[in-house]
matplotlib code that plots the C-alpha trace (Angstrom):
import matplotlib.pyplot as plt

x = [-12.9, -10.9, -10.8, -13.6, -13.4, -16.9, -17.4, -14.1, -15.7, -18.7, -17.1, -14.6, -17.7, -19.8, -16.8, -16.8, -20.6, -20.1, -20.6, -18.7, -15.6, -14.2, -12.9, -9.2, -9.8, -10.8, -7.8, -5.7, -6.7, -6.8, -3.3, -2.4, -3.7, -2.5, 0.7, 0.5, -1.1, 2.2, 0.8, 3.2, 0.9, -2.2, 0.1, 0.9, -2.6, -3.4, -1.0, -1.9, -5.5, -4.5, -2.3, -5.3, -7.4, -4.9, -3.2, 0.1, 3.3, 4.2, 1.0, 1.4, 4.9, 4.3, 1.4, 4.2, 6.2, 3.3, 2.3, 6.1, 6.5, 2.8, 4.3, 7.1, 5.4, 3.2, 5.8, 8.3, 5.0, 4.5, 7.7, 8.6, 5.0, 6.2, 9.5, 7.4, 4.6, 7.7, 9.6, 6.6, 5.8, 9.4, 9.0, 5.8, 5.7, 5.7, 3.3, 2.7, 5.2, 7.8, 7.6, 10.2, 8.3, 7.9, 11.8, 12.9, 11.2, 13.1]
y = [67.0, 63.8, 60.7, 58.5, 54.9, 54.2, 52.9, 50.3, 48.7, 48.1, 46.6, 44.5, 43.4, 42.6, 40.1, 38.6, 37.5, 35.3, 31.4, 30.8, 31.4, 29.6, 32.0, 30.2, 30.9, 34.6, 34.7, 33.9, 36.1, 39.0, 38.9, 38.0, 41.4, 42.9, 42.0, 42.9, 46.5, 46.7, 47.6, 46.0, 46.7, 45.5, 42.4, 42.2, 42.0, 39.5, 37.5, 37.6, 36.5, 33.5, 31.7, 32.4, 30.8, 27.8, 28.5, 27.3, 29.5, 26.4, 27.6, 31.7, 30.6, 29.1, 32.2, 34.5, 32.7, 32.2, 36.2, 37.0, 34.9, 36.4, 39.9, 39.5, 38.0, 40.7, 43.2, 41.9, 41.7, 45.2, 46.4, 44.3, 45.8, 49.3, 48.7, 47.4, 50.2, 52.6, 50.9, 50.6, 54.8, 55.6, 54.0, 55.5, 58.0, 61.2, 62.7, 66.5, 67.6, 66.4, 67.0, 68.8, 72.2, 72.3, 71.0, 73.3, 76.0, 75.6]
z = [14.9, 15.7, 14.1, 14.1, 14.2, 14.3, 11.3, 11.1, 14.2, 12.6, 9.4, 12.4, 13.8, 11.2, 9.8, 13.0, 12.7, 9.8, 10.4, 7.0, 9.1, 11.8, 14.7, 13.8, 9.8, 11.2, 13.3, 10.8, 8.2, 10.3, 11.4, 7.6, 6.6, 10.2, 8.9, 4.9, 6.3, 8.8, 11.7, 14.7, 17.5, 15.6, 14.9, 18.5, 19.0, 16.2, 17.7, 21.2, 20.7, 18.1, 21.0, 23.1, 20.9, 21.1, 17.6, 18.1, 17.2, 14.8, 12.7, 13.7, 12.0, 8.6, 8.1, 8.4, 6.0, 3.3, 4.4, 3.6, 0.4, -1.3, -0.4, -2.1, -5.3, -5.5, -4.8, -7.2, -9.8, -9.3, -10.1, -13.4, -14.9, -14.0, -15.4, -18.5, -18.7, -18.2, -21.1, -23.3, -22.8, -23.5, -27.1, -27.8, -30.1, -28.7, -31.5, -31.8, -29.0, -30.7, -34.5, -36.3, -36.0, -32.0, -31.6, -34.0, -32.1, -28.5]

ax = plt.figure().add_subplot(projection="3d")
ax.plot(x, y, z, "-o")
ax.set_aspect("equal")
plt.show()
């Protein structure tokens, strides 16, 4: 059986039909995450129906920078906790596996 995508056009819709949203807030956050997800023809797409919604490339512009810069923080975040999760397992104690009675045996 193929791929369904029934139910990610229901969840598209059903974002759509919020009135806490303007359509340009809901423009803008879709290509945001278009562009987090990195998906270029989705992007394309994002993109394409933001300037016809009059959203300027000035605007399209500065989302792609503050897209970019949260990216790159969270990215960068990610990294310095593994390289601390990885430096607090390698001085953990490694317990039964490696008492004198186990190394002595290999």
């Amino acid at each position: 059986m193929g791929y369904d995508g029934t139910m990610v056009l229901e969840f598209l819709a059903r974002t759509h039909q919020t009135s806490l949203l303007t359509d340009r807030e809901k423009h803008l956050i879709g290509l945001a995450v278009t562009m987090t997800r990195g998906c270029q023809v989705c992007t394309r797409g994002r993109i394409e129906k933001a300037r016809a919604a009059g959203i300027k490339d000035e605007l399209l512009n500065a989302l792609v920078g503050i897209v970019s810069a949260v990216n790159a923080g969270v990215a960068a975040a990610t990294a310095r906790e593994g390289f601390r999760l990885a430096d607090a397992a390698s001085a953990e104690e490694c317990g039964a596996l490696c008492s004198a009675e186990v190394t002595a045996a290999r």
